[in-house]
C-alpha positions, 0 to 999 in steps of 0.5 A, a space after each residue: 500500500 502506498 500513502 499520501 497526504 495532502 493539504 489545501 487551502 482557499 480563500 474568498 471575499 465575502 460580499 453583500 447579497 451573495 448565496 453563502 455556501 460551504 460544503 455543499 449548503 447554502 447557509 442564510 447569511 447577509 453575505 456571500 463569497 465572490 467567486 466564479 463559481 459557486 464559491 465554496 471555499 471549503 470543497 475548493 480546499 478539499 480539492 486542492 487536498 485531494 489534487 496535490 496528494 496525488 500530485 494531480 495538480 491543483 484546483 485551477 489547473 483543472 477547473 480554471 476559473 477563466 472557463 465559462 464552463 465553471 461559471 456558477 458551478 456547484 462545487 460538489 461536482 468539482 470535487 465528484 470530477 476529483 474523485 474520478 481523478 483519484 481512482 483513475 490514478 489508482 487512489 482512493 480517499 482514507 480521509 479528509 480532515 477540513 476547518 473554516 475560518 469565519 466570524 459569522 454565522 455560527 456554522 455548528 448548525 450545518 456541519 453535519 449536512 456538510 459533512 454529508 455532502 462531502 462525503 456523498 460527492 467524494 464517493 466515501 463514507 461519513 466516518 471519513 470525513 471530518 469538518 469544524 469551523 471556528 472564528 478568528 476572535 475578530 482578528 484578520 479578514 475573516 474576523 473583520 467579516 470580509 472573507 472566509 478560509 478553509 484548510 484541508 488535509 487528506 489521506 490517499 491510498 494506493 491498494 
């Protein structure tokens, strides 16, 4: 067996009026990314994870945000498209361990619906799938509520 580990990590402005959605909900929120496509900063992490674990790249080699074909799209499709990847490489997800960082709103609500999300788009079960949120106490671009950012860590494996 062969192993490898992965980290990602991705950032977006947060703007007024715009659909807020992190690991696949759509959470009500004033505020939501600016993004190409959907904006959820937390599967393009998972991706880049995934992506860079089986040295495949990153996010933006794949899914360039200057395709008309990405515009808008959901990001549970990217990361489905990364999974196929893997398995065409021979890997298969162990794991993904994720946080995002962000003032407001509260998450703890909707953790376990992305959760499930990840793991239905990743093709793994929920036990494989990890995600946590937390403030930045007010400090930095997501305490002064202009973006959010999540890291991602993953474990691939190669039978």
């Amino acid at each position: 067996m062969e192993f490898r580990v992965g980290q990602g990590y991705d950032v977006h402005a947060l703007g007024e009026g715009l659909r807020l959605v992190l690991g696949g909900v759509e959470i009500p929120h004033t505020k939501g990314c600016i993004a190409h496509s959907d904006g959820d900063v937390l599967i393009h992490a998972i991706c880049d994870a995934l992506l860079g674990a089986a040295a495949l790249g990153d996010i933006g080699k794949h899914f360039p945000d200057t395709s008309a074909e990405f515009a808008g799209i959901d990001s549970r499709k990217l990361l489905a498209r990364v999974a196929v990847l893997l398995g065409e490489s021979g890997y298969r997800i162990a794991n993904i361990d994720s946080t995002v960082a962000m003032q407001r709103p509260k998450l703890r609500p909707y953790i376990d619906a992305m959760r499930s999300e990840i793991a239905r788009a990743a093709g793994v079960t929920l036990d494989c799938v990890s995600v946590k949120a937390t403030t930045t106490e007010r400090l930095g671009f997501e305490g002064e509520e202009r973006g959010v950012s999540a890291t991602a860590v993953c474990l691939i494996v190669k039978d």
